[in-house]
Each structure stands twice: as C-alpha cells, then as structure tokens.
C-alpha positions as CSV (number, residue, x, y, z in Angstrom):
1,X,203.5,167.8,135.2
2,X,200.9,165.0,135.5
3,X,198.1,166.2,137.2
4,X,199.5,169.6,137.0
5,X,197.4,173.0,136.3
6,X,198.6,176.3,134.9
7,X,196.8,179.5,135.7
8,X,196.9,182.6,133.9
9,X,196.8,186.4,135.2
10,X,197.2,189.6,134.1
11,X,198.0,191.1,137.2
12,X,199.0,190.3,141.1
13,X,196.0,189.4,143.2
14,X,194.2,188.2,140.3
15,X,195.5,184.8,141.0
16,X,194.0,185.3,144.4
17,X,190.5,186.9,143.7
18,X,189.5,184.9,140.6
19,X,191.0,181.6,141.7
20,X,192.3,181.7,144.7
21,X,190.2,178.4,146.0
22,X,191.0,176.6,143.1
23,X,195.0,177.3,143.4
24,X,194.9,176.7,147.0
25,X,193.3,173.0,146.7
26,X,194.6,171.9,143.8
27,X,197.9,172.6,145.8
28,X,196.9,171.2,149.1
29,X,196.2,168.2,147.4
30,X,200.1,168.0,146.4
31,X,199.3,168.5,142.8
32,X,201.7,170.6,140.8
33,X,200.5,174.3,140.2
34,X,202.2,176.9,138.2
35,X,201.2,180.6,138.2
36,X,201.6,182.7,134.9
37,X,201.0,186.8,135.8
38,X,201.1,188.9,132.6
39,X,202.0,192.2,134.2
40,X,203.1,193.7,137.5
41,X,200.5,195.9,137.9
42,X,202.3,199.2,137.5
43,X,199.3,201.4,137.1
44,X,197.0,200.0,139.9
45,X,195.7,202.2,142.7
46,X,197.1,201.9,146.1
47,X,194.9,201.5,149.2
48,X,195.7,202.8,152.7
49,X,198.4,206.2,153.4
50,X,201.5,203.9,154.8
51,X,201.9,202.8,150.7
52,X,200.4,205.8,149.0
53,X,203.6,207.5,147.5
54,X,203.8,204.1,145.4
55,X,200.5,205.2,143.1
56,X,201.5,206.5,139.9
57,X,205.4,205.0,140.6
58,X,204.9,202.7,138.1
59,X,208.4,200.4,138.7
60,X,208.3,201.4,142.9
61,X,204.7,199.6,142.5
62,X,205.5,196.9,140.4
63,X,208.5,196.2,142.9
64,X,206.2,196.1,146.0
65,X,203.5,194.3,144.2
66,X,206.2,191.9,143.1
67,X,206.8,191.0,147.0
68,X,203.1,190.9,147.4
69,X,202.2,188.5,144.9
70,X,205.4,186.0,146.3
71,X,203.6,185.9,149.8
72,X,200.3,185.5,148.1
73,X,201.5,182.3,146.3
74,X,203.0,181.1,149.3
75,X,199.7,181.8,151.4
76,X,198.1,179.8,148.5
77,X,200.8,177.0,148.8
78,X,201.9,177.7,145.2
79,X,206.1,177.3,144.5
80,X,206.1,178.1,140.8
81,X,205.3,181.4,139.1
82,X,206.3,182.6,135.9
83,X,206.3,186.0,134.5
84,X,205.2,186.1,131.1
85,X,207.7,188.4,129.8
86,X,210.4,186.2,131.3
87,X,209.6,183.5,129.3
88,X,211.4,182.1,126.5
89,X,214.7,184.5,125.4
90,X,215.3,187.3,127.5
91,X,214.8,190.2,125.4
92,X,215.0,193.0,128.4
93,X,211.1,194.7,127.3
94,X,208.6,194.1,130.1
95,X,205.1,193.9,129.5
96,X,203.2,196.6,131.7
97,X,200.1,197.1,133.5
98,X,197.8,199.0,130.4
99,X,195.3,200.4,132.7
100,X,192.2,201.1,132.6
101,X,189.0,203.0,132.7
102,X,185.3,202.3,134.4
103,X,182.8,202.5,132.2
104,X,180.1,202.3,134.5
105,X,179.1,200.0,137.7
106,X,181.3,196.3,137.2
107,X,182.6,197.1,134.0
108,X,185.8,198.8,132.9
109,X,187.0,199.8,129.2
110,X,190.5,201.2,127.9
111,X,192.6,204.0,130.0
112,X,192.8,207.2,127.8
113,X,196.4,206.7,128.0
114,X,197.9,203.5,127.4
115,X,201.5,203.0,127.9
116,X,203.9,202.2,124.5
117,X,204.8,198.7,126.7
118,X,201.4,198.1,127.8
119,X,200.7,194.3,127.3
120,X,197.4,195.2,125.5
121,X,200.4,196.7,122.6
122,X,202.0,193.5,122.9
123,X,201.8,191.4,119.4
124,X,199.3,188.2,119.9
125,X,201.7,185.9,118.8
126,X,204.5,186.8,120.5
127,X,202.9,186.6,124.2
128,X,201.2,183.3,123.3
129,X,204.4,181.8,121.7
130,X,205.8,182.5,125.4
131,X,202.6,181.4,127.4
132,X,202.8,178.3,124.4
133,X,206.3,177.1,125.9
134,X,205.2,177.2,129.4
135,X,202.2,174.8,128.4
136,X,204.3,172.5,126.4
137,X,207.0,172.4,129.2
138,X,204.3,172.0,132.2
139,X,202.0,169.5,130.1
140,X,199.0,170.4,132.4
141,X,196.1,168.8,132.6
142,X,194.1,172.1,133.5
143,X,194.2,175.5,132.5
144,X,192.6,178.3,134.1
145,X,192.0,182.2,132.8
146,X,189.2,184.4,132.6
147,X,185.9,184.2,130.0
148,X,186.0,186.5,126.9
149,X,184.9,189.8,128.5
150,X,188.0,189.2,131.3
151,X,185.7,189.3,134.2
152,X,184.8,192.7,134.2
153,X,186.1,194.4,131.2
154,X,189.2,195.0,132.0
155,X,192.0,195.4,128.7
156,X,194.8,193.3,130.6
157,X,192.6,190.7,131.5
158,X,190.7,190.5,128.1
159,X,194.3,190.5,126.3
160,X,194.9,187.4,129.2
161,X,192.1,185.5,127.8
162,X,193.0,185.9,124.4
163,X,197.0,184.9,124.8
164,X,196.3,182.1,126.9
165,X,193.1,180.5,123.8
166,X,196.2,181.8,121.1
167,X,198.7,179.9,123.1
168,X,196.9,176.6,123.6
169,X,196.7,176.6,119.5
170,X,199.7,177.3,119.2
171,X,201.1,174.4,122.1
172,X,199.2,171.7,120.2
173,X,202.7,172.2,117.7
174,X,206.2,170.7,118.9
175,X,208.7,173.7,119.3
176,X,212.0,173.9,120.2
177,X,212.7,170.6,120.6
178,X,209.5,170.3,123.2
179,X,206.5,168.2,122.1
180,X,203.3,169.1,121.5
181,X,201.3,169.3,124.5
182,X,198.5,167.3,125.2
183,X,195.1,169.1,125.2
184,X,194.4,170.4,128.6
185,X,191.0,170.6,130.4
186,X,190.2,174.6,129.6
187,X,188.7,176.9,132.5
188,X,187.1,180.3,132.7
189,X,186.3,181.9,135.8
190,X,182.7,182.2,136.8
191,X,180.1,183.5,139.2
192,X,177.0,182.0,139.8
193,X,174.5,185.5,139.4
194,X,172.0,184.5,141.7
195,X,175.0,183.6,144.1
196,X,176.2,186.8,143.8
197,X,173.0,188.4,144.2
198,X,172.9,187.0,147.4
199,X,175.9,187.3,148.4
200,X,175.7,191.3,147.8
201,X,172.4,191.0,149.9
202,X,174.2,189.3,152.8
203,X,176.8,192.0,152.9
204,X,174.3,194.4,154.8
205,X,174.7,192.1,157.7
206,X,176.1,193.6,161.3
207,X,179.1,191.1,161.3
208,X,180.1,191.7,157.8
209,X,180.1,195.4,157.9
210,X,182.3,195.3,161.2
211,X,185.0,194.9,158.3
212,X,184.6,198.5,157.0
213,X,184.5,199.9,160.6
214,X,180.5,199.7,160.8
215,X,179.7,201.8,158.0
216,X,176.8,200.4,155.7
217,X,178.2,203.2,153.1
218,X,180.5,200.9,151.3
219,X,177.3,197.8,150.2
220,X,176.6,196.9,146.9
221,X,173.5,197.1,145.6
222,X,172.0,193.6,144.9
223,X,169.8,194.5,141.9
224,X,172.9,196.3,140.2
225,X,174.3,195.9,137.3
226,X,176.2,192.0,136.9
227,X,180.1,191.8,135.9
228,X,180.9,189.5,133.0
229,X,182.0,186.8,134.9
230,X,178.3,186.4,136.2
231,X,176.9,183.7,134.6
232,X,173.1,182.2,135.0
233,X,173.5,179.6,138.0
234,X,172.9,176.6,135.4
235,X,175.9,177.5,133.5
236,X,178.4,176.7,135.8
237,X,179.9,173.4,135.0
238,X,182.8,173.4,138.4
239,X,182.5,174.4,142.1
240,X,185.3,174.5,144.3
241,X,184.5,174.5,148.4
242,X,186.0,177.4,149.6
243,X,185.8,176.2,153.0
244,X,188.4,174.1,153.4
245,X,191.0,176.6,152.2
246,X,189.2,180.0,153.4
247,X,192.4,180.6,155.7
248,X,194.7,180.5,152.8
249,X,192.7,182.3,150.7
250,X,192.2,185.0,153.4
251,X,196.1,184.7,153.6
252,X,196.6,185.6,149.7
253,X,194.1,188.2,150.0
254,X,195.7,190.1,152.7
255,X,199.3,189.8,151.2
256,X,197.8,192.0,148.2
257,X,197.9,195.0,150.7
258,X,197.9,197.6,148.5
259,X,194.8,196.3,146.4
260,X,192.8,194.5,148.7
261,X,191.2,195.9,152.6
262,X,188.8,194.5,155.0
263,X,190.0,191.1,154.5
264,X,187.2,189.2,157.3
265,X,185.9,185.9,157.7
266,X,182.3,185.8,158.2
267,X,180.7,182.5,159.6
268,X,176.9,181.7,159.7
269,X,175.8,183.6,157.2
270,X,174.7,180.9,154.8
271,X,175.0,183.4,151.5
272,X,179.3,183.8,151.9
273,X,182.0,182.9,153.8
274,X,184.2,186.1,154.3
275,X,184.3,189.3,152.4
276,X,186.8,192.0,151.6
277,X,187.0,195.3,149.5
278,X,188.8,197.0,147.0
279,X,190.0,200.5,146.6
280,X,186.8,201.1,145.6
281,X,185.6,200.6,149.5
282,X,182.3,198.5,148.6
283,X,182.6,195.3,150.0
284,X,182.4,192.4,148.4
285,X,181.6,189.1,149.1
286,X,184.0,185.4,148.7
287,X,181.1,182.6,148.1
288,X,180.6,179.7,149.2
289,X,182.2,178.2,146.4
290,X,184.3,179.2,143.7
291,X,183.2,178.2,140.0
292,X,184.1,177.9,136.8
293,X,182.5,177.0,133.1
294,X,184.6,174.7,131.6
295,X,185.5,176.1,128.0
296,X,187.4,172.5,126.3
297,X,188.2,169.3,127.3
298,X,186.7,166.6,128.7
299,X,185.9,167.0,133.1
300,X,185.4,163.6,133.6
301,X,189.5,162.6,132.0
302,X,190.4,164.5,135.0
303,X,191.0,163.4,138.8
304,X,189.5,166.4,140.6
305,X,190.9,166.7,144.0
306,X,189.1,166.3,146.8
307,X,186.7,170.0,147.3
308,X,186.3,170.2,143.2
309,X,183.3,168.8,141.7
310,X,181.9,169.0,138.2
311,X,178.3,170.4,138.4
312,X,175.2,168.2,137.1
C-alpha cells in the first residue's frame, strides 16, 4: 500500500466530519485509502421523523447507518473499509456504540449506562491487535485518528485514539507471518481556534442561515466554550483545501442522514465554505481547510497530494 493511508473512526460519519477533505483528496489523487470504523453507532440519535422509529433500535440503526456510511465512502471516493470487529478471527462479538453524555457546551463524558459490548469494555490489546494487522497488512504511509481528548470528549472516540497509538506499537512487531510495518506518518485531527471562531461568527450570515429555514435560533456562540480538537492556530502542522473536494464532502455529509441536516454550500463568505448541523440543530461551520497536528513521523518523507500542505 505505497502511498496508502489508513483512517480510524469510532463511528459512521466521523470519517466524513473529522476527515472528510483529507479522505476525499488523498483518494482523488488515486492513492490507496482504507477506512477503519470502530462501531456502528447503535446508540446515536436520529434526525428528521421519516427515520425516527430507528432511535433506541440499536441493531435497526446500526443496519441503516451501515448503508449510510457505504454511500458516504463512495461520495468520498473511498473502496476499502474495515470494521474493526471484523478483523482478524471471526469471533461473532461486535463492538458497540458506548454512548455518551454532554457534559457541558462541546464536550461530552461517559453515558450512565454503558452497554456490556460497548467498545469502551473492549480489552486494549485486543482491538489494537486487530487495528495492528490492518496496519501491517496495508503498510501505510499515513495514519489518521483523533488527538487524546477524541475531539470533543466523547468515550468511543477517546477509546479510538488510544487503539489506534496501542496498535501502531504493537505493528512495529512481525505477526502472523506479516512483517513489521514500517513507521507511518501519525495524524490527529485539528481545528484551527481562531478559524473556528470565525467561522461560528460567519454562521449568522443571511445565506448560511437559509440552511436551517431562516431561523438565527440554531448559531453558535463565537466566544463559547472551544472542543478539544481546537488547537491555537500555530499548532497546526497540515491543511488540506477543502475546496477542491467540497462536493464530495457535501456528498458524505448528506449520506449520514440520520446524523447530519442542513448540508449547504455557502460561497463568498471568506470565513467557511459550507455549513451543516447536527441533531443538536446549531449550525456549524466546514472551514476553509481541514487540519491536522502531526503526532510522529517525519512530513517531509511523504509525497503530499496535490491540496495537502505542511504548515510553516
């Protein structure tokens, strides 16, 4: 898999709000791209009344959001996608979504009630060891997951990030008759905060809000409280244009129907270049680009495709 990069999620339209850019050129550039989701999403809530008997069906959702996350990837131009607990020996237990609560504004904690098979239960080694063969099979040269605090707090992504740093120890060993695989290039999804600050600010803007029907109810505040994955703007070492590839990432988006609304394109607004919203109806905004902090590995022993460029 020269050239190759392996992403890894904890639940459908992660893939497609966290990296969705990245995916999408690093595909359009004919590279290989391969698409590790940890769960199915079994506990998420469901937007809109046409799919509302799915919430709190936990496999009905995970079967819809199955078919979701194919078109996604397909939106995205990505043909290989692995679920983690498919990996490896079938074993017939499925890691599920663990749910979660919000702690306050952009930051979520543990549910109250966490299922016995929720992936956040699942040993460390054992989803690594599976993540672990994926990397020593693929032999990227990128890998992509979220920083420490999984964005935004969420268990599920925070167990994401820690499989995926377990599982590149662990790939650096042969096993099962596979090599060891060569040290990758290691990502972790970022914001820029003053971006985002700007972007929130741009939000209250006559075209933008045409996407929630004209209501200026659903704005974020732009002095609130900053997610994890906001990062000061000099820390960012990798910006993707999302330009280029805003129709396929509007694409993914709107294939995640049940999690993802007011999908719009928003052009000459210098602060972002389309927004959308959650269930949580407060629009948010897709920057300009997409960026990243690069965790190990050395940028400059990688070809960047065209639209990726390390940050001075």
């Amino acid at each position: 898999m020269a050239g190759g990069l392996v992403a890894v999620h904890a639940h459908p339209d992660d893939e497609s709000l966290a990296t969705g850019a990245l995916l999408a050129t690093w595909a359009a550039a004919g590279r290989p791209v391969t698409v590790v989701t940890c769960t199915r999403g079994e506990r998420g809530e469901v937007i809109g009344d046409a799919l509302a008997h799915l919430e709190g069906d936990g496999p009905a959702l995970a079967a819809h959001r199955e078919t979701e996350l194919d078109d996604a990837l397909t939106a995205l131009g990505v043909a290989d996608h692995l679920f983690l607990d498919q990996v490896g020996p079938p074993t017939g237990a499925r890691y599920e979504d663990s749910g979660m609560a919000w702690l306050g504004a952009g930051r979520a904690g543990s549910a109250d009630d966490v299922p016995a098979r929720a992936f956040v239960a699942v040993p460390l080694d054992e989803a690594a060891a599976r993540l672990a063969h994926v990397l020593r099979a693929r032999r990227p040269d990128v890998v992509v997951t979220y920083e420490p605090a999984g964005g935004y707090g969420h268990p599920d992504h925070v167990r994401a990030h820690q499989v995926t740093v377990r599982a590149l120890e662990l790939a650096a060993l042969p096993d099962a008759g596979l090599p060891p695989a060569p040290p990758p290039v290691v990502l972790w999804a970022a914001q820029r905060a003053g971006a985002l600050r700007r972007g929130w600010s741009a939000t209250d803007d006559d075209a933008v809000v045409a996407a929630l029907g004209g209501s200026r109810a659903g704005l974020a505040a732009p002095s609130g409280d900053l997610p994890s994955v906001a990062v000061p703007d000099d820390e960012v070492d990798l910006a993707v244009d999302v330009r280029p590839v805003r129709d396929r990432l509007l694409a993914a988006l709107r294939a995640h129907a049940t999690q993802v609304h007011a999908v719009r394109a928003v052009d000459g607004v210098d602060a972002l270049v389309a927004c959308y919203a959650l269930s949580n109806d407060v629009l948010a905004p897709v920057l300009p680009t997409e960026d990243y902090r690069v965790a190990a590995g050395a940028v400059a022993g990688v070809v960047w495709p065209t639209g990726i460029r390390p940050v001075a």
